[in-house]
C-alpha positions as YAML, in Angstrom:
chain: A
units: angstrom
residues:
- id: 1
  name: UNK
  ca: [164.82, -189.18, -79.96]
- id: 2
  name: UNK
  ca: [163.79, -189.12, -76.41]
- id: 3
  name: UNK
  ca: [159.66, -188.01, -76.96]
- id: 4
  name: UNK
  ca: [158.26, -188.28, -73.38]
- id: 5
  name: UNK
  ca: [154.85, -189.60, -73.97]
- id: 6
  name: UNK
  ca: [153.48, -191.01, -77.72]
- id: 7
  name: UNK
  ca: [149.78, -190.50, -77.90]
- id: 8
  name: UNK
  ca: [149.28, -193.20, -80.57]
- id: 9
  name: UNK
  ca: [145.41, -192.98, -81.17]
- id: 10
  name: UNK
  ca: [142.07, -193.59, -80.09]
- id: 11
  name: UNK
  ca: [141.57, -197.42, -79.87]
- id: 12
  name: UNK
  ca: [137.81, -197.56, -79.93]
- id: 13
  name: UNK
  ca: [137.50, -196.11, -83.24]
- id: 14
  name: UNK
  ca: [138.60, -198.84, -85.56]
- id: 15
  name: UNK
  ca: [139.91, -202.27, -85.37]
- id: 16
  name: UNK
  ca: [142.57, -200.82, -88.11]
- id: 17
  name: UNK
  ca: [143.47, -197.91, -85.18]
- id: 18
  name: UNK
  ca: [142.90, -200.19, -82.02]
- id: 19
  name: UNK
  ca: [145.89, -202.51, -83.78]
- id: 20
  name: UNK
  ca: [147.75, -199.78, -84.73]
- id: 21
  name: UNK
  ca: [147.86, -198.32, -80.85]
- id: 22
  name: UNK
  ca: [148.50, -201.75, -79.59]
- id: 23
  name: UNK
  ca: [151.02, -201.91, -81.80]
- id: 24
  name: UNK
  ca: [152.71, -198.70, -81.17]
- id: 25
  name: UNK
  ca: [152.78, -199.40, -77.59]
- id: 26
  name: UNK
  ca: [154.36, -202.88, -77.96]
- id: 27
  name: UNK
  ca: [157.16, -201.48, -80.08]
- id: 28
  name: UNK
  ca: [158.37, -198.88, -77.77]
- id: 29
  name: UNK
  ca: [159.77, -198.26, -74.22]
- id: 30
  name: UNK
  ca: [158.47, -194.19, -74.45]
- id: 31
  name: UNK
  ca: [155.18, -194.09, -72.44]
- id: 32
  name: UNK
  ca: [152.37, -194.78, -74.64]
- id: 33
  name: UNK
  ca: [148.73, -193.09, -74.58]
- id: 34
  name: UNK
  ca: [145.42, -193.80, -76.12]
- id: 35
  name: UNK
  ca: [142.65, -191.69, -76.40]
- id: 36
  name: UNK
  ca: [139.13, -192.09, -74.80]
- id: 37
  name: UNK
  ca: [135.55, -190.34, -74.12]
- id: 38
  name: UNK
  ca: [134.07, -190.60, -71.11]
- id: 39
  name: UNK
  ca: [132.55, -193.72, -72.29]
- id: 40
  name: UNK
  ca: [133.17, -197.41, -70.85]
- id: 41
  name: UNK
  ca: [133.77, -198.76, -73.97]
- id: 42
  name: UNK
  ca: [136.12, -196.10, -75.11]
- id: 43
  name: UNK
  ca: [138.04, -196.86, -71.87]
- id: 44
  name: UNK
  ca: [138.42, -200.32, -71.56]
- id: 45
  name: UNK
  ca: [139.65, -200.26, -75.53]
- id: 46
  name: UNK
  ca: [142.52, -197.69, -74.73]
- id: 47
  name: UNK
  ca: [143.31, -200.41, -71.58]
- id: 48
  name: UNK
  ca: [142.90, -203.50, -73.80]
- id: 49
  name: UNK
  ca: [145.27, -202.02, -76.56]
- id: 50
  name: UNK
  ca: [147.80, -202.08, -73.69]
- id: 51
  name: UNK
  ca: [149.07, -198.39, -73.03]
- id: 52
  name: UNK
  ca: [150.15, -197.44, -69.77]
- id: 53
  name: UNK
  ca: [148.18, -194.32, -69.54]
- id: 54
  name: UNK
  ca: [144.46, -193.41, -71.06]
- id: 55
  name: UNK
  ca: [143.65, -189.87, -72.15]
- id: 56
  name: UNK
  ca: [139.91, -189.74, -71.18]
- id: 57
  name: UNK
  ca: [137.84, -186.31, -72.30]
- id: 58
  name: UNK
  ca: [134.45, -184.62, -72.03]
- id: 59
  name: UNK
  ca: [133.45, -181.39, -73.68]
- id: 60
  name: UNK
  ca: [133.22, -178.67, -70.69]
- id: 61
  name: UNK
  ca: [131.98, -175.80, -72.73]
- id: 62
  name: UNK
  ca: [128.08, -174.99, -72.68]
- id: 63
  name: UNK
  ca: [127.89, -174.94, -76.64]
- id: 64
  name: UNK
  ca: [129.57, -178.33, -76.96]
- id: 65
  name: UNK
  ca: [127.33, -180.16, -73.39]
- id: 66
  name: UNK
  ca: [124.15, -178.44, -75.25]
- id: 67
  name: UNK
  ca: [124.71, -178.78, -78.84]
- id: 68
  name: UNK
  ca: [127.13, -182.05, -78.95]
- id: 69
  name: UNK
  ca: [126.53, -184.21, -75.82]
- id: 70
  name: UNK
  ca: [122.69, -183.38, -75.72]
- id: 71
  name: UNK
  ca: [123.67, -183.38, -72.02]
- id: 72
  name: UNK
  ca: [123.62, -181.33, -68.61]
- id: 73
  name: UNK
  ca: [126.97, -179.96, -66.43]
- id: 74
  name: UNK
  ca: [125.92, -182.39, -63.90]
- id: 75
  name: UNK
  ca: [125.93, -185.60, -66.58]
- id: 76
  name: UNK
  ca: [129.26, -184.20, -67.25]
- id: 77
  name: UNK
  ca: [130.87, -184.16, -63.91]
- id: 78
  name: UNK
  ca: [129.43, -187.55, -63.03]
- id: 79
  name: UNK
  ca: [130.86, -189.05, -66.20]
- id: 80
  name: UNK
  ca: [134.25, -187.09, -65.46]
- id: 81
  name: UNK
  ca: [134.54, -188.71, -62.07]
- id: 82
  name: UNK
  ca: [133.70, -191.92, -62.87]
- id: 83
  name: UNK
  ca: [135.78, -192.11, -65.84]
- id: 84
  name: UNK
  ca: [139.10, -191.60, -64.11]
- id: 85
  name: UNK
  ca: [138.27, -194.20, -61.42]
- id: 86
  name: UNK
  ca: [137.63, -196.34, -63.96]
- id: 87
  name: UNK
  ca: [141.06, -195.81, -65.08]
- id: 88
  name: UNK
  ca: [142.58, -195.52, -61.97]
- id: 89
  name: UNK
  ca: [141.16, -198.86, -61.10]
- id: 90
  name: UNK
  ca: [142.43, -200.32, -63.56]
- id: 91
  name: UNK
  ca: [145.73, -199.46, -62.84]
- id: 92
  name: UNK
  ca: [146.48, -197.57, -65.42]
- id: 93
  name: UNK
  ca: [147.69, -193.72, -65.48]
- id: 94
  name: UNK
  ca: [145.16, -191.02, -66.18]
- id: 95
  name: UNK
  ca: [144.76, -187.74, -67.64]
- id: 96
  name: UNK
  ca: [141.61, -185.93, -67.81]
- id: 97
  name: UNK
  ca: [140.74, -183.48, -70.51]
- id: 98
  name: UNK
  ca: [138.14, -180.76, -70.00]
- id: 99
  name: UNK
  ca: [137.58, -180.48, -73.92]
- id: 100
  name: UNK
  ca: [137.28, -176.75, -75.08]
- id: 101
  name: UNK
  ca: [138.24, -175.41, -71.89]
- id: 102
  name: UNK
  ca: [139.16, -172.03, -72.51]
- id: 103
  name: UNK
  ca: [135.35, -171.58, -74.13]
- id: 104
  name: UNK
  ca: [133.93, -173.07, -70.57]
- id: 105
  name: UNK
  ca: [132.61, -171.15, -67.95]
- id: 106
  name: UNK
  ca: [135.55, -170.36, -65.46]
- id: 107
  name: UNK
  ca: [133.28, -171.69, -62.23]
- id: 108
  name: UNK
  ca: [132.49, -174.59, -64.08]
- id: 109
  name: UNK
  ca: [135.72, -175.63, -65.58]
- id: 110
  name: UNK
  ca: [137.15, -175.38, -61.34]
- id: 111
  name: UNK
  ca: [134.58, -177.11, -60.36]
- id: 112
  name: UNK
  ca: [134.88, -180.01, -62.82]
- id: 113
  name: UNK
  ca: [138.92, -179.92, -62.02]
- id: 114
  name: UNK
  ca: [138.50, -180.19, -58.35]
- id: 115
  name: UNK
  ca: [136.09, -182.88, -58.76]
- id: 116
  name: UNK
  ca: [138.27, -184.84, -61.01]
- id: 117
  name: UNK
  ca: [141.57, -184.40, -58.74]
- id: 118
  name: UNK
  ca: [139.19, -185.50, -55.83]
- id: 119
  name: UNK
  ca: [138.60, -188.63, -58.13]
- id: 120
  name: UNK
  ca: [142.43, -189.35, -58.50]
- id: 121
  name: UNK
  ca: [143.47, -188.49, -61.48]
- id: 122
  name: UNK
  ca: [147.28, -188.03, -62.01]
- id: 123
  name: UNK
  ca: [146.82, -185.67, -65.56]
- id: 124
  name: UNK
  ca: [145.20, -182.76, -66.19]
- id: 125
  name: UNK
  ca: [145.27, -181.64, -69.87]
- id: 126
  name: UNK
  ca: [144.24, -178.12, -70.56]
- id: 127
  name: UNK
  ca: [142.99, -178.12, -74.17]
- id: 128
  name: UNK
  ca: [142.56, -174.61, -75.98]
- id: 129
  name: UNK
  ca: [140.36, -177.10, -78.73]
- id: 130
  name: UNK
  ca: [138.82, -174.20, -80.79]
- id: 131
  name: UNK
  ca: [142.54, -172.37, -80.67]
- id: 132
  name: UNK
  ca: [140.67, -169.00, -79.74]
- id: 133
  name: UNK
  ca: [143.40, -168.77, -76.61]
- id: 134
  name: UNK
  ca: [146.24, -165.64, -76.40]
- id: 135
  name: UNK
  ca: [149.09, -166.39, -74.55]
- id: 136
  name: UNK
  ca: [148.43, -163.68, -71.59]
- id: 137
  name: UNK
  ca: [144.88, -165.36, -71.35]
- id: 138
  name: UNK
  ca: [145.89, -168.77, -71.38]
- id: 139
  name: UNK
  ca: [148.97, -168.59, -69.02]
- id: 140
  name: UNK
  ca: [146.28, -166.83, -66.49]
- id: 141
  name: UNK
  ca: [144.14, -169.74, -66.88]
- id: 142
  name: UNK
  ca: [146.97, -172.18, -66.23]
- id: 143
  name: UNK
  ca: [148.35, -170.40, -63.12]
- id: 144
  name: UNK
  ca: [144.05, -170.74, -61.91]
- id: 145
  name: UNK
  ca: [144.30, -173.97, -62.83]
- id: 146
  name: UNK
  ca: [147.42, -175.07, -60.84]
- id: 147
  name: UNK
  ca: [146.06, -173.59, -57.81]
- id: 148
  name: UNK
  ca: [143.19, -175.98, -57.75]
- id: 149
  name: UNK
  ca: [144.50, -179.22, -58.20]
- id: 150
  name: UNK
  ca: [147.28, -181.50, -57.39]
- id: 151
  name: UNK
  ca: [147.81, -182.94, -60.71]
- id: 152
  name: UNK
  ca: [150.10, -182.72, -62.89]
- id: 153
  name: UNK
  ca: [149.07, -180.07, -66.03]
- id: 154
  name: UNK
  ca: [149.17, -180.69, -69.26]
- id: 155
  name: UNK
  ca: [148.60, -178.27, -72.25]
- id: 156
  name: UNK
  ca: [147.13, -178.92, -75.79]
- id: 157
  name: UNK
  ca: [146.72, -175.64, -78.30]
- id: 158
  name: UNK
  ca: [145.31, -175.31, -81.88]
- id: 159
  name: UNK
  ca: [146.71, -172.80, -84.27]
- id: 160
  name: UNK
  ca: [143.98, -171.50, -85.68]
- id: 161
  name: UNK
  ca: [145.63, -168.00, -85.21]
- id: 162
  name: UNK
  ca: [148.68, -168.60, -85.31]
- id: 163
  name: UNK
  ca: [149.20, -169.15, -81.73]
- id: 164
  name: UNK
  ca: [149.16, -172.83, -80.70]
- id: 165
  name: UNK
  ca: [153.11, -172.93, -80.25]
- id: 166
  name: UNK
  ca: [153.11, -169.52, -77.74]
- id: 167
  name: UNK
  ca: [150.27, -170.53, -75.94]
- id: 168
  name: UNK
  ca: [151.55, -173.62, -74.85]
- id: 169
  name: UNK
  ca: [155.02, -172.20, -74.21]
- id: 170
  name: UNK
  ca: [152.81, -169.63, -72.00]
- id: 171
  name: UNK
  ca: [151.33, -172.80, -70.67]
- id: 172
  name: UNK
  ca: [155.04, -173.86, -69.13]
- id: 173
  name: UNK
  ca: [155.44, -170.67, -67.76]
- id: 174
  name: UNK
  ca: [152.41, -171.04, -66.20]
- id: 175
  name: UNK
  ca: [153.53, -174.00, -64.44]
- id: 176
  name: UNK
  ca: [152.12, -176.75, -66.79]
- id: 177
  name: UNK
  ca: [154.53, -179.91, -66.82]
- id: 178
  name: UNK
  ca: [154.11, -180.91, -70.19]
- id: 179
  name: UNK
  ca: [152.20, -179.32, -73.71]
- id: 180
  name: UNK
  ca: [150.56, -181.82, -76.73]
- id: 181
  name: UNK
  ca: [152.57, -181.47, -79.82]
- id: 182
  name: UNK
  ca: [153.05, -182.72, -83.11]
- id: 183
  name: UNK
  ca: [155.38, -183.13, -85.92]
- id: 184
  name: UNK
  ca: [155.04, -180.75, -88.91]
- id: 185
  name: UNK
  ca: [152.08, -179.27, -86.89]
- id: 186
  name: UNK
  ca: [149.55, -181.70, -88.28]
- id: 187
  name: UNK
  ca: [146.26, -181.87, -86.84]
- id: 188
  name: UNK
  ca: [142.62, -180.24, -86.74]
- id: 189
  name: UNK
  ca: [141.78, -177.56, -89.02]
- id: 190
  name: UNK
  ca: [145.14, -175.34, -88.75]
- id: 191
  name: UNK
  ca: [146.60, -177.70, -86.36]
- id: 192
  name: UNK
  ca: [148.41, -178.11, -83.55]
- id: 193
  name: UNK
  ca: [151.60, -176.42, -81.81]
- id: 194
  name: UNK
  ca: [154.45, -177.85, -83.30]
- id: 195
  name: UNK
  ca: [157.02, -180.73, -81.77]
- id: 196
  name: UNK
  ca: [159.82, -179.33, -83.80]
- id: 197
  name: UNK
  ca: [159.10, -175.39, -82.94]
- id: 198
  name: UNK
  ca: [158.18, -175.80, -79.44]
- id: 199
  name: UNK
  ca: [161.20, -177.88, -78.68]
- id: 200
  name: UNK
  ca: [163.69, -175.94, -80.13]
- id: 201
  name: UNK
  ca: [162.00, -172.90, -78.73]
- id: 202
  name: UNK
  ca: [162.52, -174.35, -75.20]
- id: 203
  name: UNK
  ca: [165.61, -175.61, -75.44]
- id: 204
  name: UNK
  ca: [167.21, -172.44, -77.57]
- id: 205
  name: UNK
  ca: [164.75, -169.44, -76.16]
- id: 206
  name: UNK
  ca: [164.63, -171.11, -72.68]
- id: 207
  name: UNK
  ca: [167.84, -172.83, -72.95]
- id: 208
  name: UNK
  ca: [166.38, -175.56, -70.69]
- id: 209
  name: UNK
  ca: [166.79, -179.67, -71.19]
- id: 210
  name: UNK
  ca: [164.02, -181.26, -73.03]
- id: 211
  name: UNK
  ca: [166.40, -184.17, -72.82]
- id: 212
  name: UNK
  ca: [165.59, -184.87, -76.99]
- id: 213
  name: UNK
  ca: [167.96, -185.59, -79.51]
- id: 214
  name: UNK
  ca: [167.41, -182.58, -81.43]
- id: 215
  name: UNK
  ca: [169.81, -183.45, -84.61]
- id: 216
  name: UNK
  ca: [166.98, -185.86, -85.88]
- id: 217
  name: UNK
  ca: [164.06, -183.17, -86.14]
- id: 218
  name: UNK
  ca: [164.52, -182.87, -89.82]
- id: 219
  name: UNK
  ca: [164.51, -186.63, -89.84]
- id: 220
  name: UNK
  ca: [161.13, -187.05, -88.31]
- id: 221
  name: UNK
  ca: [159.77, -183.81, -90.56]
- id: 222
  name: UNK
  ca: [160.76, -185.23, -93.51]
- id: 223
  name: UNK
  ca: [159.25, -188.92, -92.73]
- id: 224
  name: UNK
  ca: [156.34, -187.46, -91.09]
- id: 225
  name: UNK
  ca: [155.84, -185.56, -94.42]
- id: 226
  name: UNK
  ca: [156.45, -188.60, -96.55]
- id: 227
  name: UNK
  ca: [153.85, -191.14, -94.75]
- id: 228
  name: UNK
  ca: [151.11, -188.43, -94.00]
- id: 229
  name: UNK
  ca: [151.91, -186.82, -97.72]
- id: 230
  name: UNK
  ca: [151.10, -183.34, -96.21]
- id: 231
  name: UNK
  ca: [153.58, -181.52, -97.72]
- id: 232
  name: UNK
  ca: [155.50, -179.08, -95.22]
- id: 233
  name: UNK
  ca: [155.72, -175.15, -96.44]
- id: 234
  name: UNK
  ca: [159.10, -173.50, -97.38]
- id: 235
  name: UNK
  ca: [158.80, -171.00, -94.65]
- id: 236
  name: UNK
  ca: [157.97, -173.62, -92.05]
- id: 237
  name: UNK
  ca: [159.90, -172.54, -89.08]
- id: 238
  name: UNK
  ca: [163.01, -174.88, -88.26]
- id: 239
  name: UNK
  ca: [161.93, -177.68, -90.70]
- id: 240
  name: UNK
  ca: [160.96, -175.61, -93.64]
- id: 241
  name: UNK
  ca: [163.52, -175.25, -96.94]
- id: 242
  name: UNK
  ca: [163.67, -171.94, -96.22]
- id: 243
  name: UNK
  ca: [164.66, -171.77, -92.13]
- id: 244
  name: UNK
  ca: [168.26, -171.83, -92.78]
- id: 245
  name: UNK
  ca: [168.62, -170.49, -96.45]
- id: 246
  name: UNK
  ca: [169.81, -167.03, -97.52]
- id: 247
  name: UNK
  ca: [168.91, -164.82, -100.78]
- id: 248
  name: UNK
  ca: [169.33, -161.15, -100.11]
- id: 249
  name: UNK
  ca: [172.54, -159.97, -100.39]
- id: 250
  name: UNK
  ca: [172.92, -158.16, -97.02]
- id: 251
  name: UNK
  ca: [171.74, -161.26, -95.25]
- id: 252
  name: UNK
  ca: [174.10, -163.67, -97.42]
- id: 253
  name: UNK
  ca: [177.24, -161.62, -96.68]
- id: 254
  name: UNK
  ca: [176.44, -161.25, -93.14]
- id: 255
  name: UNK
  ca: [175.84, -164.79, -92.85]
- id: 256
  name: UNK
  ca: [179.37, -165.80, -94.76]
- id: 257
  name: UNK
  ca: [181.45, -163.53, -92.61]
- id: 258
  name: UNK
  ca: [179.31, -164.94, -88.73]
- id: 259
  name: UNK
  ca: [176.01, -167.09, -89.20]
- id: 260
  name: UNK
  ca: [175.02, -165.21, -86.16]
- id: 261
  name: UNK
  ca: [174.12, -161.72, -88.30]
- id: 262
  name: UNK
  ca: [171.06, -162.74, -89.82]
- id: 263
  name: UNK
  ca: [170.60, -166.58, -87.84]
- id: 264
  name: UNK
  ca: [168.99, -166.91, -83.88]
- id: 265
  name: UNK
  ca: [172.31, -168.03, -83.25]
- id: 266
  name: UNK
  ca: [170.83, -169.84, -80.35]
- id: 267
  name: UNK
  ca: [169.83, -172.38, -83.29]
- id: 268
  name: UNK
  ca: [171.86, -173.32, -85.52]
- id: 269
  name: UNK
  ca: [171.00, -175.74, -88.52]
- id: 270
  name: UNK
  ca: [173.19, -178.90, -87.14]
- id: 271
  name: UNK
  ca: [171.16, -178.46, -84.30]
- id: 272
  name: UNK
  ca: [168.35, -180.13, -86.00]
- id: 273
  name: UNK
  ca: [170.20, -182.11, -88.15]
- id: 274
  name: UNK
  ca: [169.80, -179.04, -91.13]
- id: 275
  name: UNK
  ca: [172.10, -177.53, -93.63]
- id: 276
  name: UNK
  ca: [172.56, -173.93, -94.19]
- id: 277
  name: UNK
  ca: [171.93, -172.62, -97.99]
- id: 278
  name: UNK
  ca: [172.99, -169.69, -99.79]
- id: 279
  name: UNK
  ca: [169.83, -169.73, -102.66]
- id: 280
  name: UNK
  ca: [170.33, -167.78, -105.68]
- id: 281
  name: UNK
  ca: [167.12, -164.80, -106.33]
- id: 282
  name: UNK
  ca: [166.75, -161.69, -107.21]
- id: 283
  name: UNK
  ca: [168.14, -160.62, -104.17]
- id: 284
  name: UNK
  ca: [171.27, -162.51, -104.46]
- id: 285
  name: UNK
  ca: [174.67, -160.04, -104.30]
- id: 286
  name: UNK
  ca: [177.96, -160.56, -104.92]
- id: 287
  name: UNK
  ca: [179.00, -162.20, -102.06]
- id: 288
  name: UNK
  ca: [176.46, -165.04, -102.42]
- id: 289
  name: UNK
  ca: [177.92, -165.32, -105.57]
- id: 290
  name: UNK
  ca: [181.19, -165.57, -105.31]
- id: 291
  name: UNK
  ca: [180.77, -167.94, -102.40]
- id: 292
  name: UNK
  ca: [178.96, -169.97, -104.83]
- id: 293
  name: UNK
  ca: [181.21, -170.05, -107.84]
- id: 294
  name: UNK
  ca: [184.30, -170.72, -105.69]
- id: 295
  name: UNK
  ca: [182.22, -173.94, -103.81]
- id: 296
  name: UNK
  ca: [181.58, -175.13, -107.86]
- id: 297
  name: UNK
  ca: [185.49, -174.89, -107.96]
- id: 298
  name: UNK
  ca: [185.83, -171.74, -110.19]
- id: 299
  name: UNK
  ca: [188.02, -168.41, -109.63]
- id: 300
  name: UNK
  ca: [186.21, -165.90, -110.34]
- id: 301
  name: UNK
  ca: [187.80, -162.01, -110.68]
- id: 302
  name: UNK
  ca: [185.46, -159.00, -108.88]
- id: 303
  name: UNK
  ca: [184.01, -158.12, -112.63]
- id: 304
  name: UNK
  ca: [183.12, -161.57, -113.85]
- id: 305
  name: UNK
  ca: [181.57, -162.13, -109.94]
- id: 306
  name: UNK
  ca: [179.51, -158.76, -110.98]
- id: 307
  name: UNK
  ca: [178.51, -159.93, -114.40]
- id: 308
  name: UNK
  ca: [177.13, -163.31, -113.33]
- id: 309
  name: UNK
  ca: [175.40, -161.46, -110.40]
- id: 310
  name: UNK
  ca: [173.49, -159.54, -112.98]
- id: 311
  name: UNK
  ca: [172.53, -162.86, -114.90]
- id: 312
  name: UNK
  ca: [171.36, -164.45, -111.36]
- id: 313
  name: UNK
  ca: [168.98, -161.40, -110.49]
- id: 314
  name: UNK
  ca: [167.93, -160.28, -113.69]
- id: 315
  name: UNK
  ca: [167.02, -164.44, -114.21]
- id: 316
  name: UNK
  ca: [165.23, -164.64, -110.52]
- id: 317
  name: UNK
  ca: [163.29, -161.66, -110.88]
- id: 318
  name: UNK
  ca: [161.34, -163.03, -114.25]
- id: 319
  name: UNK
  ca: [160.46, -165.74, -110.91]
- id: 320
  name: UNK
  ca: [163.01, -168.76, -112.20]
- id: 321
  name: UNK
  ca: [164.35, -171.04, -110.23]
- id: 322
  name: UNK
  ca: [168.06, -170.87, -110.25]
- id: 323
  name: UNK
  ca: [169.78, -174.25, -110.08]
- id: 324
  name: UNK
  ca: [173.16, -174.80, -110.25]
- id: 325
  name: UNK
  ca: [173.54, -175.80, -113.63]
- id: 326
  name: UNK
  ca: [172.07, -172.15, -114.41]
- id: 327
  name: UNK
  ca: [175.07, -170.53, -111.89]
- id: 328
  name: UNK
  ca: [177.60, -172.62, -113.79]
- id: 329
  name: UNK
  ca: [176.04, -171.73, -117.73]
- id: 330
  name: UNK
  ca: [175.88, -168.38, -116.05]
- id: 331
  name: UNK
  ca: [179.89, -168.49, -115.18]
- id: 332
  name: UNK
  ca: [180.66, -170.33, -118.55]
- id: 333
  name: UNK
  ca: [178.93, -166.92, -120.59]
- id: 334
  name: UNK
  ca: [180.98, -164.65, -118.59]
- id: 335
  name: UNK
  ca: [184.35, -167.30, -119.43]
- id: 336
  name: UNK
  ca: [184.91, -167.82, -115.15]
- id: 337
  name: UNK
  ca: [187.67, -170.25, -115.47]
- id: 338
  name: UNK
  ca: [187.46, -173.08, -112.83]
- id: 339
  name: UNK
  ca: [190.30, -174.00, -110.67]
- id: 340
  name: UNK
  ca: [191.46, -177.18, -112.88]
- id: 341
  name: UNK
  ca: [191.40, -175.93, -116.35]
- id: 342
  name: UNK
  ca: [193.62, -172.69, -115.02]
- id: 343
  name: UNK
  ca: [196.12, -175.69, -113.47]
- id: 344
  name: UNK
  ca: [196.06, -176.71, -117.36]
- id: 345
  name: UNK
  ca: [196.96, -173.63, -118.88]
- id: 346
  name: UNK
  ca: [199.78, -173.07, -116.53]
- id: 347
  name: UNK
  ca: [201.50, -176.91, -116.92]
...
């Protein structure tokens, strides 16, 4: 699909995951990362698995240096600096994480940037780990943190409010290069921001290039739903069930006469490789209907669309699913001839 960078894992922290990275990054011409502490170990596993560029991290944030590391600032900068020449040494490309940055003490977190870009690293990832970031705050903490490095910035957000996928758009207006994301939003707690929302969002909302094949979006949902069996909501924006379908009757007829009325219509479904759907509810009118009935082949007059109208809501409101075969017993009750059986009549 054109992904820029796969972070497959952290190779240190199983055989089972170290094989699985190596794996990964064997099996793919996309860029391939692995994750690391600022530990040697951690390091030279992420190199050995054979990824061209190692994710190292330390926590930044007093709560997580007291009450985590059992360390000091200073045992974090040292380990910092040392980490990415390790990596740099090696050859490999680096990005540095200051974990829980935007809980970190603003003097500290430039200070431990500086010294990092001083060390040579060519990443900086801005994490927003505990996802207690708003976009205004984080895009003025990316514009800070632009100013004091040459590296290139990277973003990673957490939705525990319901924010990861506009703080790291906020991130790219900022001037960050790049943001974390993942399919179907899977990750920590809430999770992260999503691939599939914060693609589409910059490439529909920003119109810009992400140079991915969006048309296979739903693709990667629906496997990334099957291996990890998390399932994915209904309202899940762009990959749910529900992003393209249609129950209430002013939204249904809108949508049949220009998908545009009640659609972004800067996204469209076959943009992600999706299908729009007209669902039958309690909020279903008659022009959901009829569109309906004439798709199952019948020819339906205005009275007999009416009557099986009131069969569909009065069925959806007792909370029913309505499937087709209920539309087409519906029609039959109501005697809706279909196309072919009025053909029969007439020869």
């Amino acid at each position: 699909m054109g992904t820029h960078v796969i972070e497959a894992g952290f190779p240190v922290n199983s055989e089972a995951e170290f094989e699985a990275v190596r794996d990964i990054a064997s099996s793919t011409s996309t860029t391939t990362c692995g994750l690391a502490r600022v530990v040697d170990d951690d390091i030279d596993a992420a190199l050995d698995s054979g990824v061209e560029m190692v994710h190292t991290f330390v926590s930044t944030s007093d709560v997580q240096i007291e009450d985590s590391m059992h360390a000091t600032r200073e045992d974090v900068v040292q380990r910092a600096v040392e980490s990415v020449e390790r990596i740099t040494e090696a050859g490999a490309t680096c990005m540095f994480s200051p974990m829980d940055a935007t809980r970190t003490d603003e003097a500290f977190l430039i200070e431990v940037i500086e010294a990092v870009s001083e060390a040579g690293t060519d990443w900086i990832n801005i994490p927003d780990t505990c996802g207690v970031a708003t976009p205004n705050r984080f895009r003025a903490m990316i514009e800070k943190v632009c100013a004091h490095t040459d590296a290139r910035v990277d973003v990673h957000t957490h939705d525990d409010f319901g924010l990861a996928t506009a703080n790291a758009l906020s991130g790219i207006e900022a001037g960050a290069d790049q943001a974390q994301v993942s399919v179907n939003s899977i990750g920590e707690r809430a999770g992260n921001a999503a691939y599939e929302e914060f693609v589409m969002a910059v490439e529909s909302v920003y119109q810009c290039d992400t140079g991915i094949d969006t048309t296979r979006i739903v693709e990667l949902s629906e496997i990334v739903e099957e291996k990890s069996s998390i399932e994915t909501p209904g309202n899940k924006p762009v990959v749910g069930d529900n992003a393209f379908s249609h129950e209430s009757g002013i939204h249904a007829a809108g949508v049949i006469e220009n998908s545009d009325t009640f659609e972004p219509g800067v996204m469209t479904p076959e943009m992600v490789g999706a299908k729009r759907r007209l669902v039958m509810g309690k909020h279903t009118g008659t022009h959901s209907v009829r569109e309906r009935l004439e798709e199952r082949g019948y020819e339906p007059t205005d009275d007999e669309v009416r009557t099986v109208t009131r069969r569909v809501k009065d069925y959806g409101a007792e909370k029913r699913r309505i499937t087709v075969d209920d539309l087409e017993r519906f029609a039959e009750e109501a005697g809706v001839e279909r196309q072919q059986e009025r053909e029969e009549v007439q020869i």
